[in-house]
C-alpha positions as CSV (number, residue, x, y, z in Angstrom):
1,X,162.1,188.3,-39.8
2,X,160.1,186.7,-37.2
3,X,161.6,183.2,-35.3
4,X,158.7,181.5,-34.4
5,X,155.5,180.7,-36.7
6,X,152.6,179.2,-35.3
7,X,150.9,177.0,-38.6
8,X,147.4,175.5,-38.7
9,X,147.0,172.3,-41.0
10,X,144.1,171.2,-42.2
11,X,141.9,167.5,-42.2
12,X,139.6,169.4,-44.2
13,X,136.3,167.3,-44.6
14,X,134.6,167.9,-47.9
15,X,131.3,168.1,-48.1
16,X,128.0,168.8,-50.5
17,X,127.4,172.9,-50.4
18,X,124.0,174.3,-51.0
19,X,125.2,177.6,-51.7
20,X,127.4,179.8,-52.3
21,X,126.7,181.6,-48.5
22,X,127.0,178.3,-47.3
23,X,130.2,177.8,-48.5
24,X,131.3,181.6,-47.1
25,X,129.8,180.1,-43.7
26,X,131.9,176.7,-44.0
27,X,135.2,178.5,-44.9
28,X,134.9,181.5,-42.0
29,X,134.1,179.0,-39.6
30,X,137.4,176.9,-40.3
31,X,139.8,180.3,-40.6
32,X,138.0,181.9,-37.8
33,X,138.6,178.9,-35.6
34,X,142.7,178.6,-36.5
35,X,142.7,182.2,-36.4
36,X,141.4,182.4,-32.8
37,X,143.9,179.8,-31.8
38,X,147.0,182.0,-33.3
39,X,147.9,180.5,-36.4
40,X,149.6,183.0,-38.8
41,X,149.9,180.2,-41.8
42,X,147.2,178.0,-42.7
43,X,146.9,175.3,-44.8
44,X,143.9,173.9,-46.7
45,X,144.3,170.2,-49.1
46,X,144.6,169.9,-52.3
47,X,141.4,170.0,-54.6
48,X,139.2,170.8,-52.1
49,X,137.6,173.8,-53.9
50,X,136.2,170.8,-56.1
51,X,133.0,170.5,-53.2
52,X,132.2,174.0,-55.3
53,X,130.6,171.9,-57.8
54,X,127.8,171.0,-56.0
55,X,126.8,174.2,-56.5
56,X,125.8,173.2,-60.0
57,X,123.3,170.8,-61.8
58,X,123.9,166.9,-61.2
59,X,124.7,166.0,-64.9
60,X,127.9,168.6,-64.1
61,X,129.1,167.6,-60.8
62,X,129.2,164.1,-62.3
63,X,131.0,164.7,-65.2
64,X,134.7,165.6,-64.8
65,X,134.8,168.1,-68.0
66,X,132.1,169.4,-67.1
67,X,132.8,169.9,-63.4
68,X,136.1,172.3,-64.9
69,X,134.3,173.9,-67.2
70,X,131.7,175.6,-65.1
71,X,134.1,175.5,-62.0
72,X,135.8,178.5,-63.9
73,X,132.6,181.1,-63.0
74,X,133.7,180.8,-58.9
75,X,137.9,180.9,-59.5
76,X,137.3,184.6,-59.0
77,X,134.4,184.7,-56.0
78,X,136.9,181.5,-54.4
79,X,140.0,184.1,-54.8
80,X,137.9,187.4,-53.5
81,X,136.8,184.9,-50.4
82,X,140.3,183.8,-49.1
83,X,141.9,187.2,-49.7
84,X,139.7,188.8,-47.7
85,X,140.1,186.5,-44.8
86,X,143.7,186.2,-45.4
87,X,143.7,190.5,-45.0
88,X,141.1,190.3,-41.9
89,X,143.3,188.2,-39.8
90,X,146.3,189.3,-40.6
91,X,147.6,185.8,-41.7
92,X,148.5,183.8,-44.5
93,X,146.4,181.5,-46.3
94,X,147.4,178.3,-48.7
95,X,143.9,177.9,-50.2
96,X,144.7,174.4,-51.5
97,X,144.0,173.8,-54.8
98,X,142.0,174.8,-57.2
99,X,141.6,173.7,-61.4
100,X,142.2,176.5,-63.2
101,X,141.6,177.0,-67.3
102,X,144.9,179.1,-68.4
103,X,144.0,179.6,-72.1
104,X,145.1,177.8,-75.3
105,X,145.8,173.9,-75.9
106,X,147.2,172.0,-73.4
107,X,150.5,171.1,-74.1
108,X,150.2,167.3,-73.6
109,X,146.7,167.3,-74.7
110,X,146.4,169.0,-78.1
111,X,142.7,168.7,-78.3
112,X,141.9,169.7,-74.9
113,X,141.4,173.3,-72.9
114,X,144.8,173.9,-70.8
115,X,143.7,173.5,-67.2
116,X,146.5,173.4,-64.3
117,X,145.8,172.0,-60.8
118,X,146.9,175.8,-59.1
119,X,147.2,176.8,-55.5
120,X,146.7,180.1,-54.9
121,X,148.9,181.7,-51.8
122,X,147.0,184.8,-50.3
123,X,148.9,187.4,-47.9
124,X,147.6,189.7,-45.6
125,X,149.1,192.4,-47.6
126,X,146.5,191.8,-50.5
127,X,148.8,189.6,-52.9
128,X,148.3,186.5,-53.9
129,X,150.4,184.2,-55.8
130,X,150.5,180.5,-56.3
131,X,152.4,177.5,-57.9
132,X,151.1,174.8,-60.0
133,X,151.2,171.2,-60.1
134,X,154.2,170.0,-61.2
135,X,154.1,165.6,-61.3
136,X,150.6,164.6,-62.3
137,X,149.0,161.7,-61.2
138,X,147.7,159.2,-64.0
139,X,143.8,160.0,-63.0
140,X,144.6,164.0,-64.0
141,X,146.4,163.0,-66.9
142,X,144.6,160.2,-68.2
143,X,141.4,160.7,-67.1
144,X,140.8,164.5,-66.2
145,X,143.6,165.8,-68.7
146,X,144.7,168.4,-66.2
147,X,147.9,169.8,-67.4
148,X,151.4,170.1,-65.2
149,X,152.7,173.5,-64.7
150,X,156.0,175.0,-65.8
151,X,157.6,177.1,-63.2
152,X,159.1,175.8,-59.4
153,X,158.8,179.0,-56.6
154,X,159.9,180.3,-53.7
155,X,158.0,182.9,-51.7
156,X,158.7,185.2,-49.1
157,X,156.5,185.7,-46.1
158,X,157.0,187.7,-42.8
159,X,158.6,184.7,-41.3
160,X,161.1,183.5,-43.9
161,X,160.9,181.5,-47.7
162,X,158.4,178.6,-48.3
163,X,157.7,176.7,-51.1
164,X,154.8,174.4,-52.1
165,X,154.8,170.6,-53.2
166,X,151.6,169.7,-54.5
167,X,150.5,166.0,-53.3
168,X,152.3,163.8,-55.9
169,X,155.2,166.2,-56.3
170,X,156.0,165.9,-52.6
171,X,157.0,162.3,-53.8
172,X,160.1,163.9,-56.1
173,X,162.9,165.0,-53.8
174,X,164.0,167.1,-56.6
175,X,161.7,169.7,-56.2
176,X,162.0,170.4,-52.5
177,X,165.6,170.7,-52.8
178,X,165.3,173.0,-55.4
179,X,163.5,175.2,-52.8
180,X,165.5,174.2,-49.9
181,X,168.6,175.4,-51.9
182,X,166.7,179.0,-52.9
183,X,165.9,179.3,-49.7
184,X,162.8,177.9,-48.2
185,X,162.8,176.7,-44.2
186,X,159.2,175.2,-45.3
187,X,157.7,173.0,-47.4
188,X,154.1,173.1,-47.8
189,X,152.2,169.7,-49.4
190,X,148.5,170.1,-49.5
191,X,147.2,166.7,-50.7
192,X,144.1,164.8,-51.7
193,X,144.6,160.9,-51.9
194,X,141.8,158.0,-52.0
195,X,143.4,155.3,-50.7
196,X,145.5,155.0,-47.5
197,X,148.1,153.6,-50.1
198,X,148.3,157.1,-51.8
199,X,148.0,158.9,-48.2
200,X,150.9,157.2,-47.0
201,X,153.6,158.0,-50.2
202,X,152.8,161.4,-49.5
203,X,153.6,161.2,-46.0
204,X,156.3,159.1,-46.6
205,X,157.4,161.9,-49.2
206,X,156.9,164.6,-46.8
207,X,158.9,163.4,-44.0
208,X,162.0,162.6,-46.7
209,X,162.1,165.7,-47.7
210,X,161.8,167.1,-44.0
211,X,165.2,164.8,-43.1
212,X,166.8,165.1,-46.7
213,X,166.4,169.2,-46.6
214,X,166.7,169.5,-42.7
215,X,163.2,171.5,-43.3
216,X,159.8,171.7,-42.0
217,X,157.2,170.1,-44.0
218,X,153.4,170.6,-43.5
219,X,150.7,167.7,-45.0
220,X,147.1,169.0,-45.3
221,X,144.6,166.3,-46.8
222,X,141.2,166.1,-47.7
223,X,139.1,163.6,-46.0
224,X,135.7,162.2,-45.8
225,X,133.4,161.0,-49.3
226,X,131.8,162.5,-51.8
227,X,130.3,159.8,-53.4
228,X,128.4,162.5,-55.8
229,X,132.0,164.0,-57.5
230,X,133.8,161.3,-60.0
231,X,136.8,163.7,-59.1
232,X,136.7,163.9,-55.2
233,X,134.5,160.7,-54.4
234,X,136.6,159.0,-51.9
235,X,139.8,161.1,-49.6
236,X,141.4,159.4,-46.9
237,X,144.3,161.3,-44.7
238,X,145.6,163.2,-42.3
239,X,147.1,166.6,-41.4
240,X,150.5,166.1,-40.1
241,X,153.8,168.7,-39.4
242,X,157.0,167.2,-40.2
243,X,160.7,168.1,-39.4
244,X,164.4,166.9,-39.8
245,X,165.4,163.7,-37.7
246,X,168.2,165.2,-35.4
247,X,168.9,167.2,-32.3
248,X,165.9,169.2,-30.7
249,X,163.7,167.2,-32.9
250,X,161.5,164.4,-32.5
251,X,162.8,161.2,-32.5
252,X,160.4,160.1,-35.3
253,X,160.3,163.3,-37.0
254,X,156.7,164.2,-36.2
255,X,155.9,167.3,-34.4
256,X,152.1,167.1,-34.8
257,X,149.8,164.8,-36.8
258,X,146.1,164.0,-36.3
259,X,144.7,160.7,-36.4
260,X,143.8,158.7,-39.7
261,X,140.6,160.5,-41.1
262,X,139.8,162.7,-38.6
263,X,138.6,166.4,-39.4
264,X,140.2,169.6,-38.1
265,X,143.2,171.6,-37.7
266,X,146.6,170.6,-37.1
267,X,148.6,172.9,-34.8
268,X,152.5,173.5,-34.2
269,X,154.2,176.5,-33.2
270,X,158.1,175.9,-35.5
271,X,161.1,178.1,-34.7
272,X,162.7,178.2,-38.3
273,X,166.1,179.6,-36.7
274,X,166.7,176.3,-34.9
275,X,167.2,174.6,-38.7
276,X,170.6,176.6,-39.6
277,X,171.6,175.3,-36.1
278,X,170.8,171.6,-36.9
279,X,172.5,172.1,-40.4
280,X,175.3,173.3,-38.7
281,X,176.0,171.3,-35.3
282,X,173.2,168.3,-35.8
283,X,174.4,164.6,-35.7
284,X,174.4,164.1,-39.7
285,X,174.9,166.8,-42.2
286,X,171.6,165.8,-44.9
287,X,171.5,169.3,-46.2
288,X,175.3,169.8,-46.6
289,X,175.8,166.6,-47.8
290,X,173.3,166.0,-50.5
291,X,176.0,167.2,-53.4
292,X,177.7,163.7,-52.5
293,X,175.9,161.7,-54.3
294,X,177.3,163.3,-57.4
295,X,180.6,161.7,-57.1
296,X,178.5,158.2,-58.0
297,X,177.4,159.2,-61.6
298,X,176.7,155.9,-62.8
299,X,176.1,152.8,-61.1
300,X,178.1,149.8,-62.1
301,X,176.9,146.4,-62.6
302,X,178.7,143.2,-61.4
């Protein structure tokens, strides 16, 4: 297993797509161009596959069923597209997200298809595998009746286990730990917020778990508008690279981060081996330590 992993996060800046060359254009440019600068991970938001649906008629893009219902015809072309750049370069790709119909009725939504918010995880190999959305935010379950998913994963890579927190889940420090605990040096958390509000809980999420786990955590966001897309129509972010708050670390725990809003690719090289060090010999114990809080089972009021 390799030490060092250079990763490439992205600001990813949505935009309205002509067609579907276009798109292939758009998407080689931004690997090609994180490629070329050594990145062997990278990392696109969440839900920006949903600029796809420009592709379509007007009365589609602007309705949100019907924007997942004809989104369904490009899951495969989207798939084909990032495999074969994830197998060109030799890297790995986190294709954000993408809605994907799954068959049957959706659990929490008896009368509605079952569509998860899925990100797909291609490998230079060929494979792909993804995880689903786990915590949904009240707009995909009130308005867009997007289902959660059921299973929590850990994959192996070349360079160690990683695990994926999509957006709102990165707010749940149950999920990461789970992860942390089977494994995983690094938590992925591609995101797509509207308001600075929402950017800054996931942040805030993403650099907790980065202390709590003593873990590398890596934010991708969409940003820019697309006033045309009910679903997408406003994204504010950044791309950012977190890590634990200790020894050999920043002070702040930010190794890279862009500035508010601004497109392109975030950049860090992270040495995974130097986290069993900090978990060992760091000024506070975070990862060790976490089973404490069981001794307080129930808090007493006075």
């Amino acid at each position: 297993m390799q030490d060092v992993v250079r990763v490439a996060s992205a600001a990813y800046e949505v935009s309205f797509i002509a067609n579907w060359a276009d798109y292939e254009v758009k998407i080689n440019r931004w690997v090609e161009e994180a490629a070329s600068e050594g990145a062997e991970l990278l990392v696109f938001p969440e839900y920006f596959s949903m600029e796809l649906t420009s592709l379509f008629d007007e009365e589609v893009y602007q309705s949100l069923p019907g924007q997942l219902v004809a989104l369904q015809s490009l899951v495969g072309k989207f798939q084909g597209l990032f495999l074969q750049l994830a197998e060109k370069y030799n890297i790995y790709i986190l294709a954000g997200t993408i809605p994907v119909l799954v068959g049957g009725s959706a659990p929490e939504y008896s009368d509605k298809p079952y569509y998860v918010n899925r990100a797909f995880l291609f490998y230079p190999e060929g494979e792909v595998k993804w995880q689903d959305k786990l915590q949904m935010t009240r707009f995909e379950s009130e308005h867009w009746f997007i289902s959660s998913g059921e299973v929590l994963k850990v994959f192996k890579t070349r360079f160690g286990h990683l695990g994926v927190n999509i957006c709102y889940d990165s707010e749940f420090p149950l999920f990461a730990r789970q992860q942390t605990e089977a494994g995983a040096d690094l938590i992925i958390v591609p995101s797509c917020t509207d308001t600075l509000a929402g950017y800054h809980r996931v942040q805030i999420g993403s650099r907790a778990r980065a202390l709590e786990n003593q873990c590398f955590v890596v934010q991708s966001s969409l940003v820019g508008d697309a006033l045309w897309s009910p679903a997408i129509d406003e994204n504010r972010g950044s791309a950012g690279i977190f890590a634990p708050v200790d020894y050999g670390f920043p002070d702040n725990g930010i190794v890279e981060q862009l500035p508010l809003n601004s497109p392109g690719w975030c950049f860090a090289d992270l040495e995974l081996t130097r986290l069993s060090r900090v978990r060992q010999k760091g000024q506070v114990f975070n990862f060790r330590d976490w089973d404490g809080q069981k001794r307080f089972s129930r808090c007493i009021r006075e």
